[in-house]
C-alpha positions, 0 to 999 in steps of 0.5 A, a space after each residue: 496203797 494197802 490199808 487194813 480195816 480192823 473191827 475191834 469186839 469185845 464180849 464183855 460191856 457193862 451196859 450190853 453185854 455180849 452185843 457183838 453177837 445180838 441178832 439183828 433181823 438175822 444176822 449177828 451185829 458183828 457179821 455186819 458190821 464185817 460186811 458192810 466194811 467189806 464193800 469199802 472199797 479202798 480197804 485191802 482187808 478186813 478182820 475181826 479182833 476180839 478177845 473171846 472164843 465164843 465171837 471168834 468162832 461165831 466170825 469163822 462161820 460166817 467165813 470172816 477173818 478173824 485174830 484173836 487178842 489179850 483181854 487187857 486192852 483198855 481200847 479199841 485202838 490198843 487191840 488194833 496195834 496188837 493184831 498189826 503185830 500179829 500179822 507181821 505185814 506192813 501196812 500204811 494205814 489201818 482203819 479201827 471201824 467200830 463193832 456196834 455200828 452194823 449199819 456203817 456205810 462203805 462210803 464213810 470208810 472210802 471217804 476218810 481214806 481218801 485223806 491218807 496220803 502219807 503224810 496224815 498222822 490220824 485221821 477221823 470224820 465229823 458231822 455238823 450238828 442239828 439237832 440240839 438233843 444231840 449238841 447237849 448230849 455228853 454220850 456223843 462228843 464234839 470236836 472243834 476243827 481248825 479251817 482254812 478257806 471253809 476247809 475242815 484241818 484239824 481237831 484242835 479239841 474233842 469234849 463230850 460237853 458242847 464247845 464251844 460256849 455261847 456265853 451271850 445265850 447262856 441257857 437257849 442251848 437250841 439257838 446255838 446251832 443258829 450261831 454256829 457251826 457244831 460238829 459230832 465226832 464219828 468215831 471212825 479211826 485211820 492210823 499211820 502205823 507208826 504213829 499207831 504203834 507210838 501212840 500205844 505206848 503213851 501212858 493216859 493223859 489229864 485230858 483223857 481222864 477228864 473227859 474219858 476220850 482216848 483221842 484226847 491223849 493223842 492231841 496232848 502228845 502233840 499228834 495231829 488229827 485230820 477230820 473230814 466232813 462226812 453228811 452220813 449218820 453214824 448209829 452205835 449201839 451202846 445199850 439194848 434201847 438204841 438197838 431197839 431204836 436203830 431197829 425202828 430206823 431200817 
């Protein structure tokens, strides 16, 4: 099956701007992040989507492919529907991988393709959670899943507070991880085409609002969300201190 991988990158960031070209221990960000992808080995190609000339030609040096889109977009993955209309090529599946994740593991990618069997819709990957910093961390949002036999389904609901809520131990947030399994939404996208180019077209729903993710939009609309388990940490960059942090981590 011929499955895309699209690296959206902006220029513009409020908290990091231009991060996409940071240099991180001599290379740009967004050259690793495209090399990483590339070792992924179910993904047919890899290409770059950005909205400034200055990270498209920085990806042209470095010999990656590269798609230049509008500067509207409210979301990565409205800039993946733009460069699967550019392209003109059917595709099954597309992947969004994000940018300011240089050091993604290829086997994150071959695992949540490996659920792509025509009949998923979305698909994405979660880790339990174990550490309660990140539990009660509004910058990284949880998922609640449905099971079957210890079988991770579906995402019944993303939020960026902590659900869901041990109302016996109101206050002793650390003991929750003991009651329960918490996972943290890695933010890795598969897309049925179509069900790309519908969810595109969907105006921004009350959930969505409220907790400012756009997955809750899909849900709402009645689409499903197939989440794979994934023992792999996922590090995004979102501001110059978690860049300094990821550094002392490799």
């Amino acid at each position: 099956m011929d499955i895309l991988g699209i690296i959206p990158a902006r220029y513009a960031s409020t908290r990091f701007p231009a991060k996409a070209l940071v240099d991180i221990n001599g290379k740009s960000m967004i050259q690793r992040v495209f090399e990483q992808a590339r070792q992924a080995t179910s993904l047919t190609a890899v290409v770059v989507a950005t909205d400034d000339v200055r990270i498209f030609d920085h990806v042209r040096t470095f010999g990656g492919e590269v798609i230049m889109t509008g500067t509207h977009h409210q979301s990565g993955t409205d800039r993946c529907q733009e460069v699967v209309e550019q392209l003109g090529r059917t595709y099954p599946y597309v992947v969004n991988i994000q940018g300011d994740e240089p050091f993604i593991q290829p086997r994150q990618i071959d695992l949540l393709t490996s659920v792509l069997d025509g009949a998923t819709e979305l698909a994405t990957l979660v880790k339990a959670i174990t550490d309660p910093a990140v539990l009660t961390n509004p910058n990284s949002p949880k998922v609640v899943v449905s099971q079957t036999d210890g079988v991770l389904r579906e995402a019944l609901y993303f939020s960026r507070q902590p659900i869901p809520y041990q109302r016996n131990q109101p206050e002793n947030v650390a003991a929750w991880l003991q009651q329960h399994t918490y996972w943290k939404h890695i933010g890795l996208y598969a897309y049925r085409t179509d069900i790309l180019a519908q969810i595109t077209k969907l105006p921004p729903s009350l959930l969505e609002r409220a907790e400012a993710l756009e997955q809750l939009r899909w849900l709402e609309n009645g689409y499903r969300i197939r989440v794979v388990e994934t023992d792999l940490e996922s590090y995004g960059i979102d501001s110059p201190e978690d860049l300094e942090q990821l550094r002392m981590k490799n």
